[in-house]
C-alpha positions in Angstrom: 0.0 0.0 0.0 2.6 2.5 0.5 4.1 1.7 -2.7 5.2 4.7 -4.8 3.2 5.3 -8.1 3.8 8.8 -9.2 5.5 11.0 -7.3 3.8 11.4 -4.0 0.9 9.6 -5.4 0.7 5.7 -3.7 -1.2 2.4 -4.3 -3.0 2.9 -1.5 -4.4 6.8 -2.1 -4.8 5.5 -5.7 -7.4 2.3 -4.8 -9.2 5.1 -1.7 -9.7 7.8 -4.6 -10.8 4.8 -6.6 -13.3 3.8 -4.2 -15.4 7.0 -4.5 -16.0 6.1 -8.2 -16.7 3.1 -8.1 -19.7 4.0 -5.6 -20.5 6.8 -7.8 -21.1 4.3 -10.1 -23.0 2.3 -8.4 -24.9 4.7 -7.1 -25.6 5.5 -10.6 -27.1 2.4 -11.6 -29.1 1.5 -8.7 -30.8 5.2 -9.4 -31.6 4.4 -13.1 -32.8 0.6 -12.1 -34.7 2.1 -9.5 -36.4 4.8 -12.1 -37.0 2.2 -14.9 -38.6 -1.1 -12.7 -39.9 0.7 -9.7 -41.4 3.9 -9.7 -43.6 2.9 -12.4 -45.0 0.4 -10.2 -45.6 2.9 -7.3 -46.8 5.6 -10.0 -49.6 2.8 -10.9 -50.2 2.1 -7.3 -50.0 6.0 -5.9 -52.8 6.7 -8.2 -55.2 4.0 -8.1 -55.2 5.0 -4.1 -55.8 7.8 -4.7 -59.1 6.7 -6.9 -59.8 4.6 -4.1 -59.9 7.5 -1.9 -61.5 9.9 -4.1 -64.6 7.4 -4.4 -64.1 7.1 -0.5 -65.0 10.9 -0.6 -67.7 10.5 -3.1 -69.7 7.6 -1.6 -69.7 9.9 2.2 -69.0 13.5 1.2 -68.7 14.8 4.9 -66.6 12.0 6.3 -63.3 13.4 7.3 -60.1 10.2 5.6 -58.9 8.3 8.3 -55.4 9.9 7.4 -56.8 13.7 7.8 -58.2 14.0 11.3 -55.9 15.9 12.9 -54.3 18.7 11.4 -50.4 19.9 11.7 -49.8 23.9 13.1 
């Protein structure tokens, strides 16, 4: 590890600074996975609870959701 390179620069500053992009990388990819498999799901799921609450609303019009009782200052 202490192994000179280039000038001051050693094998073991060379494979820290090399650790940052490989997790930049990964981080990378598990953000585009993420984008293209699952948020479509949750997209499909966030709406049709949504329509499940909006009919909620419909069918009992003065009926506070569950989720809204209380409110925040």
């Amino acid at each position: 590890m202490n192994q000179r390179l280039i000038g001051h620069l050693t094998l073991g500053l060379l494979l820290g600074l090399a650790q940052f992009a490989v997790m930049g990388v990964t981080a990378g990819l598990y953000v585009r996975h993420m984008r293209k498999n699952f948020d479509p799901i949750a997209r499909r799921l966030r709406a049709q609870l949504d329509d499940d609450r909006a009919a909620e609303q419909r069918r009992a019009p003065g009926r506070v959701p569950a989720g809204r009782r209380f409110r925040t200052w």
